[in-house]
Rosetta silent file (secondary structure, phi, psi, omega in degrees, C-alpha in Angstrom):
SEQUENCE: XXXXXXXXXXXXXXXXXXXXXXXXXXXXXXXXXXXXXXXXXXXXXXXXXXX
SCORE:     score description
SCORE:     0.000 S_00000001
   1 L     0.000  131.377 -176.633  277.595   85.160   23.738 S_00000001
   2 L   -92.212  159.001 -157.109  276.943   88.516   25.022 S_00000001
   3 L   -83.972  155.935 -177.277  277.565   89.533   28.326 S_00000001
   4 L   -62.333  110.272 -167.628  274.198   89.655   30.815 S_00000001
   5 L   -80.260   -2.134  172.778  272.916   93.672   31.657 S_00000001
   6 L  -103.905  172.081 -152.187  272.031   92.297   34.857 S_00000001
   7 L  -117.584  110.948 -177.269  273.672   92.537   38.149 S_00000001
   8 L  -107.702  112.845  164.271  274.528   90.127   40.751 S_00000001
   9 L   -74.461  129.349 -177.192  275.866   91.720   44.545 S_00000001
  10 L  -146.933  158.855  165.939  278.849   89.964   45.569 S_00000001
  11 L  -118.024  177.129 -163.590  281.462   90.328   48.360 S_00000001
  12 L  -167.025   82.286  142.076  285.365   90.018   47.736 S_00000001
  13 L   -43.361   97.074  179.379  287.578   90.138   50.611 S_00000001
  14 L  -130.031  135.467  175.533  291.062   92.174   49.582 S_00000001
  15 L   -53.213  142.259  143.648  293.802   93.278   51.541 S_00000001
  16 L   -24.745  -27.822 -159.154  293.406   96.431   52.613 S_00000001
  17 L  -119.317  -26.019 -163.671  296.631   97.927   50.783 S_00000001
  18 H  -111.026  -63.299 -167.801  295.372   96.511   47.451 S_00000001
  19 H   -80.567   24.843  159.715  292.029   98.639   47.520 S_00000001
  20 H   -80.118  -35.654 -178.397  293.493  101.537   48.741 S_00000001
  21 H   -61.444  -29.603  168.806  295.779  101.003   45.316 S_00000001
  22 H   -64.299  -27.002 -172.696  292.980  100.450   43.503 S_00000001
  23 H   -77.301  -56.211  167.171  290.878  103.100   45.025 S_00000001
  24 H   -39.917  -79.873 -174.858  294.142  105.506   43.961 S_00000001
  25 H   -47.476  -41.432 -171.272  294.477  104.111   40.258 S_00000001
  26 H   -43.755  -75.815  154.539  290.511  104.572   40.263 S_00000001
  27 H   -27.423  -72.789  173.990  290.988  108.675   41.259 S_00000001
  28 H   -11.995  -81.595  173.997  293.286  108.538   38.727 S_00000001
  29 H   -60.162  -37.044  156.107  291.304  107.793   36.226 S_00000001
  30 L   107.025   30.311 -176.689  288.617  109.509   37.567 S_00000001
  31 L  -142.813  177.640 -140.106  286.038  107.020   37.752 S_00000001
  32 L  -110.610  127.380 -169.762  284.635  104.848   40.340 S_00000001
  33 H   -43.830  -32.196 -167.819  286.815  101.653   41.775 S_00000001
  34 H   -73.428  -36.550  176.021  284.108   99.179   41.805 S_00000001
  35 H   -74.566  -32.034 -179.777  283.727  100.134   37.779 S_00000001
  36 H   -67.188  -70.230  174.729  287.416  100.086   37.567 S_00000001
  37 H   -31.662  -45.465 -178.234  287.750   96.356   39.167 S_00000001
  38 H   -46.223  -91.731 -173.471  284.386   95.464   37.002 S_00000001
  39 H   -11.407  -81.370  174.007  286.642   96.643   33.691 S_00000001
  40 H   -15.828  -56.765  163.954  289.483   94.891   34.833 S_00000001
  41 H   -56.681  -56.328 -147.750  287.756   91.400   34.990 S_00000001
  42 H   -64.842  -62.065  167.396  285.900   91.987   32.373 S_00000001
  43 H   -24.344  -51.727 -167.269  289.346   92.568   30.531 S_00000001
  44 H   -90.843  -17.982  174.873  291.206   89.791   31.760 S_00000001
  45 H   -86.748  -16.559 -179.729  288.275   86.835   30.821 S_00000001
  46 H   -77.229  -48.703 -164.432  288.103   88.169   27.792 S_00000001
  47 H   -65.819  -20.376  164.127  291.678   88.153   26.765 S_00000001
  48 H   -56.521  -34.387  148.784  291.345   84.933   28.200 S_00000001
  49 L   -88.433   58.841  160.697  288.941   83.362   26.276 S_00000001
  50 L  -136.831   -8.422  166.514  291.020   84.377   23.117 S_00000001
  51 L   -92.151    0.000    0.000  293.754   82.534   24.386 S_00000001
């Protein structure tokens, strides 16, 4: 089933020290953290429904 182009606003409580790391790997990459976290999920349900 493909995933939905629309957008739902949500909030997510995180320590403080884990988005700054995230905000850092984000720079890194050079792209924007909230698309890096997005990726991330998106990453981890997937490999997940293959397991």
């Amino acid at each position: 089933m493909p995933m939905s182009l629309q957008t739902k606003t949500i909030s997510l409580r995180l320590p403080e020290t884990l988005l700054n790391r995230i905000r850092v790997e984000a720079n890194n990459r050079d792209m924007p953290y909230q698309s890096l976290i997005k990726a991330w999920l998106a990453d981890e349900v997937n490999d997940n429904r293959r397991a």
